[in-house]
Each structure stands twice: as structure tokens, then as C-alpha cells.
N, C-alpha and C positions, 0 to 999 in steps of 0.2 A: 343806202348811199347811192347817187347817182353818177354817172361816169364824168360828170364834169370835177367833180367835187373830188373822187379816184384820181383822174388827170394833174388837178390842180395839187394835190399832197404829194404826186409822186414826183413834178417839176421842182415842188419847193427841193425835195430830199437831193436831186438831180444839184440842184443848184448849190443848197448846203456844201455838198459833197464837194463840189471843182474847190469852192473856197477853203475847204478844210485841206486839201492837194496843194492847192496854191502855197499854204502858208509853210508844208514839208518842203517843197521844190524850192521855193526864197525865203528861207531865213533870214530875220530882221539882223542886220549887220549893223554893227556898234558903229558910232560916228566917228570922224576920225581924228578928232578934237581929244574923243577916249582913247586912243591909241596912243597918237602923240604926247598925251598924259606921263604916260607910262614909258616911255623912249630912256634907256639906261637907266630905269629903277628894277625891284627886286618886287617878287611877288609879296603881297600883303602893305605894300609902302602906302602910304596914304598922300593921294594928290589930289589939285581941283584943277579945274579947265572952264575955259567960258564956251557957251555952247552958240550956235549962230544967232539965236535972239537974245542975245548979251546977256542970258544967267550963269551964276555962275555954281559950278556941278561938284561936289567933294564928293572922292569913292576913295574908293583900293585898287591896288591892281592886282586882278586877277588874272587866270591863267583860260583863256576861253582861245578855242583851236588852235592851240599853237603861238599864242598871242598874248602879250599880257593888254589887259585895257581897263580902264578906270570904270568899277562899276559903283552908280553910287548905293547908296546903305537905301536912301528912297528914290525913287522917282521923280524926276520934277514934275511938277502940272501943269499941265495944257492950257 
């Protein structure tokens, strides 16, 4: 193996690495559409809320940090 090809593998892993840091340091925080959701319900109630691109989202409320927020059963899609 050549030292460029050595270089280039160990930048990739370098780089991997900050973005796999990145994602512990900022947890993806629930929107707050799912929080409001949830505003005077009880864990397990089942709500829906419209999300900023006018869909609209059916979860539960769950109990995540301290918090209940509407999660839903799927995902919406991109």
C-alpha cells in the first residue's frame, strides 16, 4: 500500500469519527409541534399535530427527557 492511499484511509476514519461525536454532542430534538402535542395529556394518549410542511403527524405521547412528546408509530417521509 502506498502512503497516499495510508493518508487517504486514515482522513476518511478522522472524519467518520468528528461526525459520529457530532451526532452524541446534538441530539436530534423533537419539533415543537410534538411537544405542544402533548401540552396537559397523560403518557400513552394518542395525538396528531401538523408538522411545518402541512402534514399531519399521529403519535403518542411519550415520556422522552423529562418531557412528554408526540412520537409517531412511523415516520413521515421526506
Amino acid at each position: 500500500m502506498n502512503k497516499t492511499a495510508i493518508l487517504i484511509g486514515l482522513l476518511s476514519l478522522s472524519s467518520a469519527d468528528c461526525f459520529a461525536k457530532g451526532d452524541r454532542e446534538h441530539p436530534r430534538q423533537p419539533p415543537p409541534e410534538a411537544i405542544e402535542a402533548c401540552e396537559g395529556k397523560a403518557g400513552g394518549d394518542i395525538v396528531s399535530f401538523e408538522t411545518p410542511r402541512g402534514d399531519t403527524v399521529e403519535g403518542s405521547c411519550t415520556l422522552k427527557d423529562d418531557t412528554l412528546v408526540a412520537m409517531p408509530e412511523r415516520r413521515p417521509q421526506r
